[in-house]
N, C-alpha and C positions, 0 to 999 in steps of 0.2 A: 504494500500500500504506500503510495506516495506520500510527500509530509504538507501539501493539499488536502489530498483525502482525510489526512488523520484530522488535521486542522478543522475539518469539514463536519466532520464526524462529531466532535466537539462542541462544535457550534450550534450541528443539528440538535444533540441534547439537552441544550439549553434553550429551546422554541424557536431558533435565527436561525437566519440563513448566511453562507458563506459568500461571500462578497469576490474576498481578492485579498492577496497579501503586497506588499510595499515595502522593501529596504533602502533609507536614503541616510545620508550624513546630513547632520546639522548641527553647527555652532561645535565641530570636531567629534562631535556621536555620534553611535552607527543607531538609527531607530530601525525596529523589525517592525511594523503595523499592520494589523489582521483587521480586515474591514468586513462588517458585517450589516444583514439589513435584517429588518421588521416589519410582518403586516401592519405593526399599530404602532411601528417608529420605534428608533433604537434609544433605550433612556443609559442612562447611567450608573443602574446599578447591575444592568444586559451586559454593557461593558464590562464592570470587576468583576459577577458570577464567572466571565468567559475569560476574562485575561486571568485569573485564579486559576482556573483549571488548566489552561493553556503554560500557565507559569509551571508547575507542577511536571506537565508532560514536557516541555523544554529542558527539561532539568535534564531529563533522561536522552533526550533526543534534540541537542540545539536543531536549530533553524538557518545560523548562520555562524561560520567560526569567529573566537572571538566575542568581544565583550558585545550587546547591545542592550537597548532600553525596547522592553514592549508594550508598542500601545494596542488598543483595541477600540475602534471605534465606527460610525457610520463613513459609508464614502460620501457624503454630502449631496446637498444639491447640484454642485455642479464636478460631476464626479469623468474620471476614464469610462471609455465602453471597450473592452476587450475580448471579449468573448460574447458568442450568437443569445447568451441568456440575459448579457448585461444591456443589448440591443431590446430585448424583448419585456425586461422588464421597464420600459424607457419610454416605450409606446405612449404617445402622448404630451413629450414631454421635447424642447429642442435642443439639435445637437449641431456641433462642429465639425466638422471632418476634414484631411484631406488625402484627395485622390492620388495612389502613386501617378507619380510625374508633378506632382506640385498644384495643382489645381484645389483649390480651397471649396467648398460645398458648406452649406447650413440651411436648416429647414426644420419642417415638424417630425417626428416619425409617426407615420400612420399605421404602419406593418412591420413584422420583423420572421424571419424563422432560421433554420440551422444552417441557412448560404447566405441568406443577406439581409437588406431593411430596405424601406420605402419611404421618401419625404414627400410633403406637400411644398411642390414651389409651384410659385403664378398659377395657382391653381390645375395643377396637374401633378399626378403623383408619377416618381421617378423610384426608378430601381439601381439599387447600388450593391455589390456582388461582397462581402468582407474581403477576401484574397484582392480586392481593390483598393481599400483602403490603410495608408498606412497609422493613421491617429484618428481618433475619437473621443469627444466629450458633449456630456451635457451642460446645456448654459442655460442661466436665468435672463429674462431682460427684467431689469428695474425698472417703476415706470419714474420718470426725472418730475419730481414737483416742479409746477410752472410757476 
């Protein structure tokens, strides 16, 4: 079993769902962050239940060599889409993209499944393949008080 799956596995237990994991340096730290979601939103004590147990199974099975800090938390509203489920649960919602070869795309998604997604632009829905896309995100627009 991959250390995905275990991670997954974990998460399941705990009523959440497994998001994504993330290793960056910050301020000279190595952070390992395990992102997870909620039908009814990820609060914070969803968080310590899972980074508690996840702490525990690390112990036995790091994640990464070397010292890090781990967090656990929602990937936010305006989060990565890397995978066909992070598409799908998104539906609805707008994203960023761009097309290999450089070409920038943004839109609603209206559709998604295990090869690609659908936007609404100028009123016509367009199909975009994943193996096309090299980055993905979801964005908010704020609306700017006048």
């Amino acid at each position: 079993m991959s250390l995905n799956e275990q991670i997954e596995k974990i998460v399941k237990a705990n009523g959440a769902d497994f998001y994504g994991t993330e290793t960056v340096k910050e301020d000279g730290n190595t952070i390992f962050r395990v992102y997870i979601t909620h039908k009814d939103g990820v609060t914070l004590d969803l968080c310590a239940e899972i980074s508690n147990e996840l702490s525990v199974f690390f112990d036995v099975n790091p994640p990464i060599h070397g010292a890090y800090f781990l967090e656990v938390s929602s990937p936010g509203i305006e989060r990565k889409l890397e995978e066909p489920k992070h598409f799908m649960s998104a539906i609805g919602e707008r994203v960023k993209f761009k097309v290999h070869g450089g070409e920038k795309e943004k839109g609603e998604i209206t559709s998604a499944d295990e090869s690609g997604f659908t936007i609404a632009k100028k009123g016509e829905d367009v199909r975009f393949e994943y193996n096309n896309i090299s980055k993905a995100k979801t964005y908010f627009e704020w609306n700017k008080a006048k």
